[in-house]
C-alpha positions in Angstrom: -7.5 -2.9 11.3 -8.5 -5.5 13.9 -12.0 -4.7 13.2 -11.7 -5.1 9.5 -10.0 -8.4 10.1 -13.3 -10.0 12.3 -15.7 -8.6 9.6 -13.6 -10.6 7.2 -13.1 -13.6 9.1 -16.9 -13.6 9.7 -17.8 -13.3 5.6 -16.8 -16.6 4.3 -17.9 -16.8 0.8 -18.4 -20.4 -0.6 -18.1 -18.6 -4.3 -14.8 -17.5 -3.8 -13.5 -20.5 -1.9 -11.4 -18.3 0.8 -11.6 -18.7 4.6 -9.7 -15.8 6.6 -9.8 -18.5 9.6 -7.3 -20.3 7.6 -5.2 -17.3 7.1 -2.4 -17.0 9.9 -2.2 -13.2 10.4 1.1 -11.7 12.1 -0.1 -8.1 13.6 2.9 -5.6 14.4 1.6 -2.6 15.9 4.0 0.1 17.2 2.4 2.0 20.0 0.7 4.3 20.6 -0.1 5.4 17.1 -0.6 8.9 16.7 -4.0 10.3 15.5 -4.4 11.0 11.7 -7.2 11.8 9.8 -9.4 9.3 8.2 -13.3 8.4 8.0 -13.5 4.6 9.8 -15.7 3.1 7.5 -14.2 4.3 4.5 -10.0 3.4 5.8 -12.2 -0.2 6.8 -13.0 -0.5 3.2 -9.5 -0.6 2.2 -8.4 -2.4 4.3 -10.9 -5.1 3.3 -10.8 -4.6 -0.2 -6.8 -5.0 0.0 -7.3 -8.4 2.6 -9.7 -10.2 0.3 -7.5 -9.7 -2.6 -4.5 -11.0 -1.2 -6.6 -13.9 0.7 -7.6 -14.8 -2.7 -4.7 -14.6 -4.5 -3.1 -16.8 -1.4 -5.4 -19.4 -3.2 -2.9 -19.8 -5.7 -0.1 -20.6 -3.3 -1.6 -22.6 -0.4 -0.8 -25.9 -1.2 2.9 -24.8 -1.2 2.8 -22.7 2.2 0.1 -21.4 4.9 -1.7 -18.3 3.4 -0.5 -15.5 6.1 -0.2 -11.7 6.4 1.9 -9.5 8.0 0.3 -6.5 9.4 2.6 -3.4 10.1 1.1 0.1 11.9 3.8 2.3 12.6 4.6 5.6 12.3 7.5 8.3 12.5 7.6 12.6 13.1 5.1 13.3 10.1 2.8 10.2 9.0 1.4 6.9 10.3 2.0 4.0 7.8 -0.1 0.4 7.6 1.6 -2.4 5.9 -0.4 -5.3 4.8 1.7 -8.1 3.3 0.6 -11.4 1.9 2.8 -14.3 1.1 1.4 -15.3 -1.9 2.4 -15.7 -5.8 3.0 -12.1 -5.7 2.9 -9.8 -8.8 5.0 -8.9 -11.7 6.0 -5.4 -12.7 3.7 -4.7 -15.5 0.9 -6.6 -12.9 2.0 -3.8 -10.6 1.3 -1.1 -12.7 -2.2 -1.8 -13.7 -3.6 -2.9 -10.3 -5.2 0.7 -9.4 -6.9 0.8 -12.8 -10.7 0.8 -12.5 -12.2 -2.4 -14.1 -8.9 -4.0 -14.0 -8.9 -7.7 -12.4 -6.8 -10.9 -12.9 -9.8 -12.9 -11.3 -11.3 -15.3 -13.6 -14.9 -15.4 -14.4 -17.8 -13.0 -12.3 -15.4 -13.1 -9.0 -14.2 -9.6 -9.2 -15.1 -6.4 -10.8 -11.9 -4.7 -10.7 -13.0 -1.9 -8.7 -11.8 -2.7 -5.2 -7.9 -1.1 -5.5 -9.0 1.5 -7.6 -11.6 2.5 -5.3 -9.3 1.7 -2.4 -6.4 4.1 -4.2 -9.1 6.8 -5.1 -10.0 6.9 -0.5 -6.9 7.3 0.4 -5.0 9.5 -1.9 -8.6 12.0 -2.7 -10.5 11.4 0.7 -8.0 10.9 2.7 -4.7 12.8 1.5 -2.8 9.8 2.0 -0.6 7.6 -0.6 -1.1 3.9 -1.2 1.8 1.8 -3.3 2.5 -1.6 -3.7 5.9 -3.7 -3.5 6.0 -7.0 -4.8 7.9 -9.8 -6.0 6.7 -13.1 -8.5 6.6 -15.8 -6.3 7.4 -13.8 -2.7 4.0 -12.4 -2.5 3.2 -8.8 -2.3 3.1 -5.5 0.1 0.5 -2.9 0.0 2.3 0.5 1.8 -0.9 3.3 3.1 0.7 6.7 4.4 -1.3 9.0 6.0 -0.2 12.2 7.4 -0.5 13.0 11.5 -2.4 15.2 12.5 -1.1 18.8 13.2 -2.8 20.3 16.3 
């Protein structure tokens, strides 16, 4: 996760018009984690694809309060979870139920291709044998939930 976050922090895209070094990030990590399977450049593309998102839809809600996420890594007797919450404009049900659609994007003009969750949902729950969901609330902001298994010896 914390490598994710510096590659993100370091791509600053005029275009979009987000800065991660304006982004307060909380990180909540309950240790030790135990080890669960997953490919690092592929769990680091979810994780990016989910903290650009939310970075941009904080756009939306910054002059009202500091963009921030919450980052959550705990875990219990059978999987690991990751929590990344944003508090911005957050999402509505029927919102909710599209957002892992390929080609579906609420960003206006060329600034997304709607690809990023669905790819995001398709690594985790095909390549990884994990589950994604969101939780999310109009005007709260929004929670994206990763599960992963632990690994059996």
């Amino acid at each position: 996760m914390d490598k994710t976050i510096d590659l993100a922090t370091n791509d600053y895209d005029l275009k979009k018009h987000f800065d991660f070094k304006k982004i307060l990030i909380q990180r909540h990590y309950h240790e030790p984690t135990p080890e669960f399977l997953c490919e690092a450049g592929q769990i680091q593309q979810v994780f990016l694809n989910i903290l650009k998102n939310g970075a941009h839809a904080m756009l939306e809600t910054a002059d009202v309060r500091k963009p921030q996420f919450d980052l959550h890594i705990k875990s219990d007797q059978h999987s690991v979870y990751i929590e990344i919450a944003d508090n911005g404009p957050g999402m509505d049900d029927d919102l909710k139920r599209r957002i892992f659609e390929p080609f579906f994007t609420t960003k206006k003009g060329n600034l997304g291709t709607g690809l990023g969750l669905s790819v995001s949902y398709f690594i985790v729950t095909e390549n990884l044998g994990g589950m994604i969901s969101v939780d999310s609330t109009p005007g709260k902001g929004s929670q994206f939930t990763i599960r992963f298994p632990i690994k059996t010896p």
